[in-house]
N, C-alpha and C positions, 0 to 999 in steps of 0.2 A: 688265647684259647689253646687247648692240648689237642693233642691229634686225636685221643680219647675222645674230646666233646665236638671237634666237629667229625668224628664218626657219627658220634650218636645224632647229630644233627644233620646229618645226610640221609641218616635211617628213620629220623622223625619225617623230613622233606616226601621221601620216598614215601612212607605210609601215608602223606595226607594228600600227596595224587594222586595214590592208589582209591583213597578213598574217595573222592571226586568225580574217579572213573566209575567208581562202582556208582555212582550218586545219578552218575548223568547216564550209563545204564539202565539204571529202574526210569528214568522220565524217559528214557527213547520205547523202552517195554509198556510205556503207559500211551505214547501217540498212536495207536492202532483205536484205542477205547473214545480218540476224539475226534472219529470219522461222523462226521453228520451228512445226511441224504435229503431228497425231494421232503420225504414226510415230517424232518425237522426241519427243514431252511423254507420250504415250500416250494410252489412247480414253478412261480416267477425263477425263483434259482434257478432250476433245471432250466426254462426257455432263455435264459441272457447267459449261463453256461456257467453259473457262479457254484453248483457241487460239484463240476468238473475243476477249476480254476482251483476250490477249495482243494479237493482232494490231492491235487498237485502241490499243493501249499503242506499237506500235512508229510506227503511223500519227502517235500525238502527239508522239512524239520527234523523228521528221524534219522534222515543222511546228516544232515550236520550236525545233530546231538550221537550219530555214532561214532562221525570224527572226531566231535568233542572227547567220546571217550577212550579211541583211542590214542589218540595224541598226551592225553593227560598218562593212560598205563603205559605208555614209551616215556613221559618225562620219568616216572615213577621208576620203572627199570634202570633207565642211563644212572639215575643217581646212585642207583645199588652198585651197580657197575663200577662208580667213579669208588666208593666206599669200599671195594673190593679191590680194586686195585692197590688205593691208598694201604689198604693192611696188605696187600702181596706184597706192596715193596718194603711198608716198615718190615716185615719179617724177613724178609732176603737181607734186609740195607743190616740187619741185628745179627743176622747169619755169619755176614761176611766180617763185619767191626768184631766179633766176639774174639777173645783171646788175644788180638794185636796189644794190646795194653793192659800190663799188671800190674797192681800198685805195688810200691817196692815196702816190706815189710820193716819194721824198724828194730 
């Protein structure tokens, strides 16, 4: 593989946990809309304490679907990162090689 292709395959990588993060985003923006109360669960719920339990339950899914999304935009950057480095150094490593060697003309 050329350093060309795995560039571009570190910029593919990066875009699809970018996209993930955005993905898992809209599902933590959607658990507020899956609060249910006494008047959907019923008052049994309320008295054995199960819309309280519930609501506590929906509290931990949006903390862990927003760590899901950030953890995924931090894989997402590191990789751009690692693809930025990889071209700072070919340019420097071209910078410095340039001119040491000429072909000798015939």
């Amino acid at each position: 593989m050329t350093l060309e292709a795995d560039l571009k395959a570190l910029a593919t990588d990066a875009g699809m946990w970018d996209g993930i993060s955005a993905t898992l985003g809209t599902a933590k923006g959607a658990v507020p809309a899956l609060a249910l109360g006494t008047p959907e669960l019923s008052w049994a719920a309320e008295v054995t304490g199960l819309t309280t339990t519930y609501s506590d339950f929906l509290v931990l899914v949006e903390t862990r679907i927003g760590q899901g999304e950030t953890e995924t935009a931090t894989l997402g950057e590191g990789l751009l990162r690692v693809k930025a480095a990889y071209e700072d150094t070919d340019t420097s490593a071209r910078g410095e090689f340039d001119g040491l060697w000429e072909p000798v003309s015939g």
